[in-house]
Backbone as JSON, one array per atom type, in Angstrom:
{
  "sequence": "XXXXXXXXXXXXXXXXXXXXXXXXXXXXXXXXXXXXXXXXXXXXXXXXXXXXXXXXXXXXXXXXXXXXXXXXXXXXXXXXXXXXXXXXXXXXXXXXXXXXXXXXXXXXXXXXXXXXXXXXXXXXX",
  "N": [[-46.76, 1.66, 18.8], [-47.1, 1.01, 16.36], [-45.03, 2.51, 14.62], [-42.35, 1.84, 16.23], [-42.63, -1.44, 14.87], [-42.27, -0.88, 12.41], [-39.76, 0.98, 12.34], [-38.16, -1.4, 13.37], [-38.35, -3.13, 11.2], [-36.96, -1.45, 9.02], [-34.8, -1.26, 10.14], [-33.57, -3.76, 9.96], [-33.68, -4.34, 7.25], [-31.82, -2.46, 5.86], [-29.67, -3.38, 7.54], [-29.62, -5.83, 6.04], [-28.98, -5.2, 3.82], [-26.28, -3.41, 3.53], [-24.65, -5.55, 4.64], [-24.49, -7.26, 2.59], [-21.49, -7.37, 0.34], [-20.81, -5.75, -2.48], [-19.33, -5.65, -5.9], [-16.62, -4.9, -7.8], [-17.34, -4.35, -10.63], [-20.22, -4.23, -10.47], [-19.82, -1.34, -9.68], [-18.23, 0.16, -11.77], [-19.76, -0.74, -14.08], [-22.15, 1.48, -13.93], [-20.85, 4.06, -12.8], [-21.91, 6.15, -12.06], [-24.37, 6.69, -11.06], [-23.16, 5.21, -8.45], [-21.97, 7.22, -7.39], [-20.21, 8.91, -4.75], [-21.31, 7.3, -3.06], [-21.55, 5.51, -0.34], [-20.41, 2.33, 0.24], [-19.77, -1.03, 0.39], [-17.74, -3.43, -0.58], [-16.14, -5.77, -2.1], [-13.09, -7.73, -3.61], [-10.34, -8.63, -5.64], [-7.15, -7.79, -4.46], [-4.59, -5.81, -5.32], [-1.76, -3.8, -4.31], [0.99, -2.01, -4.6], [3.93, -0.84, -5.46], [3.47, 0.25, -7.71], [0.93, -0.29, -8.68], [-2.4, 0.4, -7.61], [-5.5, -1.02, -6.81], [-8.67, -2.72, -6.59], [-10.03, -5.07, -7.91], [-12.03, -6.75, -9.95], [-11.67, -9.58, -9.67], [-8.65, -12.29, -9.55], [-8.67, -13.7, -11.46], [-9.15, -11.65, -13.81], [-7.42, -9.8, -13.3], [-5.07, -10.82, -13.87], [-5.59, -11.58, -16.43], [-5.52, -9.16, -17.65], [-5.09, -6.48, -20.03], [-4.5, -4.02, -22.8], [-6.76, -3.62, -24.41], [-8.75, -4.99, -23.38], [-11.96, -5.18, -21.46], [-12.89, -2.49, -18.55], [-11.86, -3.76, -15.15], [-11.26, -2.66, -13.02], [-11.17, -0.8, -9.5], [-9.36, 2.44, -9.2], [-7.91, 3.07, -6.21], [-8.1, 5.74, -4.78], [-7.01, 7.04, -1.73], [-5.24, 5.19, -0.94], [-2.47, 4.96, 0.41], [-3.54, 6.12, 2.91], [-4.0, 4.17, 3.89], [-1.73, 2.24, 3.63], [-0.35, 0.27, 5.61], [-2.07, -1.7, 6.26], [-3.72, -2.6, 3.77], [-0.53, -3.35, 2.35], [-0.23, -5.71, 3.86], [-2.41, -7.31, 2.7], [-2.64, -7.52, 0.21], [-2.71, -9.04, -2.92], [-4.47, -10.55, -2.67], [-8.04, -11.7, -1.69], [-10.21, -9.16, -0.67], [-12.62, -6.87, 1.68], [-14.02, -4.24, 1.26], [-14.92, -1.04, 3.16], [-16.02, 1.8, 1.17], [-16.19, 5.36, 0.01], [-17.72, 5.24, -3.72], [-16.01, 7.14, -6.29], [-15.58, 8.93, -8.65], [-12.74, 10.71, -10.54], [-11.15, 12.77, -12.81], [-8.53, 12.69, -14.93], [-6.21, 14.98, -16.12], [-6.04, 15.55, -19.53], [-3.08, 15.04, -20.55], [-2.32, 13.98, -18.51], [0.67, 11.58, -16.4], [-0.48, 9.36, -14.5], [0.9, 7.49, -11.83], [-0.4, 4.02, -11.18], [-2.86, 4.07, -11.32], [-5.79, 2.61, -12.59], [-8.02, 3.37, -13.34], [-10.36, 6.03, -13.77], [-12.54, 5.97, -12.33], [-13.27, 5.02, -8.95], [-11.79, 4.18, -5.68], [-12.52, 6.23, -2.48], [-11.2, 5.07, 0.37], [-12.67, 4.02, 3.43], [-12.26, 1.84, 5.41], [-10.3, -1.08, 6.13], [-11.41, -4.86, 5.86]],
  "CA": [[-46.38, 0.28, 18.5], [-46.74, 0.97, 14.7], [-44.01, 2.82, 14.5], [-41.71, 0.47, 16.61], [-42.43, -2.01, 14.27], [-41.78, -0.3, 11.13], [-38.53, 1.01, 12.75], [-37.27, -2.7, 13.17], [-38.37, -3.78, 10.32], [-36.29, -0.84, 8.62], [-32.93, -1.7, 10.12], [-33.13, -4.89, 9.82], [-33.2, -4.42, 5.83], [-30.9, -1.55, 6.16], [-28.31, -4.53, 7.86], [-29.16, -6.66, 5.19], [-28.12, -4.7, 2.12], [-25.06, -3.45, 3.93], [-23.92, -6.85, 4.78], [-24.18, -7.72, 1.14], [-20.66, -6.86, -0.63], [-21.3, -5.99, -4.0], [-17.78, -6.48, -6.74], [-15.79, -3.39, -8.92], [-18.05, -4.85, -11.2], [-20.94, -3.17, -10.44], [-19.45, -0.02, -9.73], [-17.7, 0.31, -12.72], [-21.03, -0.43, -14.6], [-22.94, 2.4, -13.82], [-20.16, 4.9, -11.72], [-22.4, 7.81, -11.26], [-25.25, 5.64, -9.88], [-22.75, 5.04, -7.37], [-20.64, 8.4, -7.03], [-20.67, 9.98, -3.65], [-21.94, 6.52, -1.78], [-20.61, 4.54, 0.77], [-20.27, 0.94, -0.6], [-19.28, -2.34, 1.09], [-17.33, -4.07, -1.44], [-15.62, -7.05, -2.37], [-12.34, -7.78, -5.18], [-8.79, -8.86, -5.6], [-6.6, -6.37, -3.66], [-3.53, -5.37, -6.24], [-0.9, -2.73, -3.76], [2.25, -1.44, -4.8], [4.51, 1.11, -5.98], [2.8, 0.75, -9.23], [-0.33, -0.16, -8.84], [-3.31, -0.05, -6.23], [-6.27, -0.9, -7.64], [-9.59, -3.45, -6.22], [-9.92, -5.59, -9.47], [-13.2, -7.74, -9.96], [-11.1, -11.07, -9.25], [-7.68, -12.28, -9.67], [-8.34, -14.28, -13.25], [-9.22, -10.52, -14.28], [-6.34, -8.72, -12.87], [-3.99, -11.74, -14.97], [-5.45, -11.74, -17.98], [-5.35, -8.04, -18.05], [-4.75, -6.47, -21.43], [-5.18, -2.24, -22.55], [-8.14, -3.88, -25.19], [-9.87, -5.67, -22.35], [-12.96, -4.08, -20.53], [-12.14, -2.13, -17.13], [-12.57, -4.38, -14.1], [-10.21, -2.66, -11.65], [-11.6, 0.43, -9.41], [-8.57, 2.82, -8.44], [-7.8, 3.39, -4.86], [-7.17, 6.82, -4.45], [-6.65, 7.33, -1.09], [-4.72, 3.9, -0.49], [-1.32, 5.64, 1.44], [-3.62, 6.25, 4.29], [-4.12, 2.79, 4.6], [-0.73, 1.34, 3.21], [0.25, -1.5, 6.17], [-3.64, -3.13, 5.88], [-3.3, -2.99, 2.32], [0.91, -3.97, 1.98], [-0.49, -6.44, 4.4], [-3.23, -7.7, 2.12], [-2.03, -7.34, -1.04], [-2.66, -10.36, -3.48], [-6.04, -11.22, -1.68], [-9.76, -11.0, -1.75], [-10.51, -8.09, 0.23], [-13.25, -6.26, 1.15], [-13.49, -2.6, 1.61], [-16.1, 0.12, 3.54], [-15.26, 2.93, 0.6], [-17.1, 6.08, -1.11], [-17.06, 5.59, -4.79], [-15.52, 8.89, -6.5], [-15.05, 9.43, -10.36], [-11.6, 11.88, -10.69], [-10.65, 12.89, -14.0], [-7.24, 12.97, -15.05], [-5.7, 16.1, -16.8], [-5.54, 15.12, -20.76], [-1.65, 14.45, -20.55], [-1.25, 13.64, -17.16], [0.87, 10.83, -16.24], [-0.86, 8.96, -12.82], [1.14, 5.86, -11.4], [-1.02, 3.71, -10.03], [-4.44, 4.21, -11.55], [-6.31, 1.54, -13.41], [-9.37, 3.9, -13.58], [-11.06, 6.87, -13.26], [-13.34, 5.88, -11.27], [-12.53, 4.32, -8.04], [-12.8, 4.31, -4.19], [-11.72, 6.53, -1.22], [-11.45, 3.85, 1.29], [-12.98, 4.0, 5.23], [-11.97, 0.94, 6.26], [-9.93, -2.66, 5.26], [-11.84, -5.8, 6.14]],
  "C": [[-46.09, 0.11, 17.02], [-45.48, 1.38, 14.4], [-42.51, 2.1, 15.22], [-41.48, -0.4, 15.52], [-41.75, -1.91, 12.71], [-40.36, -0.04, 10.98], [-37.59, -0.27, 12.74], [-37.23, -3.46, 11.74], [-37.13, -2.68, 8.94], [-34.72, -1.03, 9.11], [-32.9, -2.81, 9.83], [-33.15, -5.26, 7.77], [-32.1, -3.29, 5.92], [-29.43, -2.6, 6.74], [-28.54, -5.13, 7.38], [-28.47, -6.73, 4.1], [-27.07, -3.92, 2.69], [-24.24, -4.75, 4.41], [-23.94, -7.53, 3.56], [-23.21, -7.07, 0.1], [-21.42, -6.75, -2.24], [-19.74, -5.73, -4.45], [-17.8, -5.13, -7.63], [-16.62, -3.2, -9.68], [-19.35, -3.99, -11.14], [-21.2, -1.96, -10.22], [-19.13, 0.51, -11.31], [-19.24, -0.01, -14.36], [-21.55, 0.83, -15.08], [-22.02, 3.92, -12.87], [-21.49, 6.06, -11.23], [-23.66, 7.74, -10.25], [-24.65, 5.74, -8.37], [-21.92, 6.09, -6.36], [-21.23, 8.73, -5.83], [-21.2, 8.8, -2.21], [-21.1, 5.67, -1.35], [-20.98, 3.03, 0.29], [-19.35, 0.25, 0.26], [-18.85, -3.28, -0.16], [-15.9, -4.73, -1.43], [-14.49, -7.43, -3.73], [-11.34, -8.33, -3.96], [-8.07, -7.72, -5.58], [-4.93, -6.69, -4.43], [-3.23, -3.63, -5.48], [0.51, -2.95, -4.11], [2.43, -0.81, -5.16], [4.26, 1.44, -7.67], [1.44, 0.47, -9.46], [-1.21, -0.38, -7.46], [-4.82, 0.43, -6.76], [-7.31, -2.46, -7.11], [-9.96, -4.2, -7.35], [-11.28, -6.62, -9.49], [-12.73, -9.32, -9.7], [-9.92, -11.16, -9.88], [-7.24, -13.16, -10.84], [-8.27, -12.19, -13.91], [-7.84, -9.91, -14.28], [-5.21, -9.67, -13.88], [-4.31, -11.6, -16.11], [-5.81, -10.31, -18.33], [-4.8, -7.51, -19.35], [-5.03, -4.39, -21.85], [-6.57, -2.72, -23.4], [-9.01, -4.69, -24.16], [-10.78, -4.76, -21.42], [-12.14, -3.9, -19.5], [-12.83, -3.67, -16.31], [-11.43, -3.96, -12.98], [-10.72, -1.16, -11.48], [-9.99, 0.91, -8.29], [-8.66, 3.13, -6.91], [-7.41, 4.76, -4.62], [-6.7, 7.44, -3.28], [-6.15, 5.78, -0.42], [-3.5, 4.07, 0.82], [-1.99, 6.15, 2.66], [-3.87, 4.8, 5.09], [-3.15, 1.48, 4.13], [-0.41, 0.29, 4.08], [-1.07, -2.29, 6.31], [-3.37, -3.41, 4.65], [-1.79, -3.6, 1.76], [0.05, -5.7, 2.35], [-1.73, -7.72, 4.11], [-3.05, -8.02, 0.71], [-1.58, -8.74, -2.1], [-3.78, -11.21, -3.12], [-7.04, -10.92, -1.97], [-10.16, -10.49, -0.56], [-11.98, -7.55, 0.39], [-13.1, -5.04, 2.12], [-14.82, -2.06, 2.16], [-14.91, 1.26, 2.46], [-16.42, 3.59, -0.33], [-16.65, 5.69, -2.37], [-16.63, 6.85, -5.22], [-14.78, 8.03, -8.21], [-14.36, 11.23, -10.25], [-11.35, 11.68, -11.99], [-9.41, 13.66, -13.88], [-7.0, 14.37, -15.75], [-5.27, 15.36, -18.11], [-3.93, 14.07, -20.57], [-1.16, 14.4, -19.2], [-0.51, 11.89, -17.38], [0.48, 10.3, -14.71], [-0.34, 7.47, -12.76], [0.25, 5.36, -10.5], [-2.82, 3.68, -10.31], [-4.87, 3.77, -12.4], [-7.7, 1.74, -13.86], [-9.59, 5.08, -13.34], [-12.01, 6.75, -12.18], [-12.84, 4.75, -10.01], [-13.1, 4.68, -6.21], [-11.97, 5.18, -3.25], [-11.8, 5.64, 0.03], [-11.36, 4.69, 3.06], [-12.26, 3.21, 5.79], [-11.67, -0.15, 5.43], [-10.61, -3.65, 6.04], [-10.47, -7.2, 5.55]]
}
């Protein structure tokens, strides 16, 4: 019976802090905290042929600037989920996605990436 109870009482926090989006924002914080985990998260969804990128909200993503802190986590696997995302695109989204910190090559040029750190996305909400 002990164990029963313990068990319920364990999913049922387990479905509380997965039903709580958390924002780029706190990814982008701390990335390595977060590298490697599955994250339920919440932003302004910026897709196209130049950028695709989850942005902490859509004042952020406007008053964008290169001297302004980050608040946008790249998408790097977005082209598997291009008609949710075309289809979204300009919205507050939220995403099932691992974070993942990729480092660029010194002089690469990457279209499309508003970060190093960023998300491989499961699933569009």
């Amino acid at each position: 019976m002990r164990i029963g109870a313990v068990s319920v009482l364990a999913f049922a926090l387990t479905g509380c802090s997965y039903g709580q989006a958390i924002h780029p924002q706190d990814v982008i914080a701390n990335p390595a905290a977060q590298e490697g985990q599955r994250v339920f998260i919440r932003g302004y969804l910026v897709y196209g042929t130049d950028a695709r990128g989850l942005w902490q909200s859509q004042q952020a993503y406007r008053d964008f600037t290169p001297q302004a802190p980050l608040a946008c986590l790249t998408l790097f696997n977005a082209s598997r989920f291009a008609r949710e995302l075309d289809d979204r695109a300009g919205s507050t989204v939220t995403l099932t996605a691992r974070a993942r910190t990729l480092r660029q090559e010194p002089d690469a040029i990457t279209f499309g990436w508003c970060n190093d750190t960023g998300l491989m996305i499961e699933k569009v909400e």
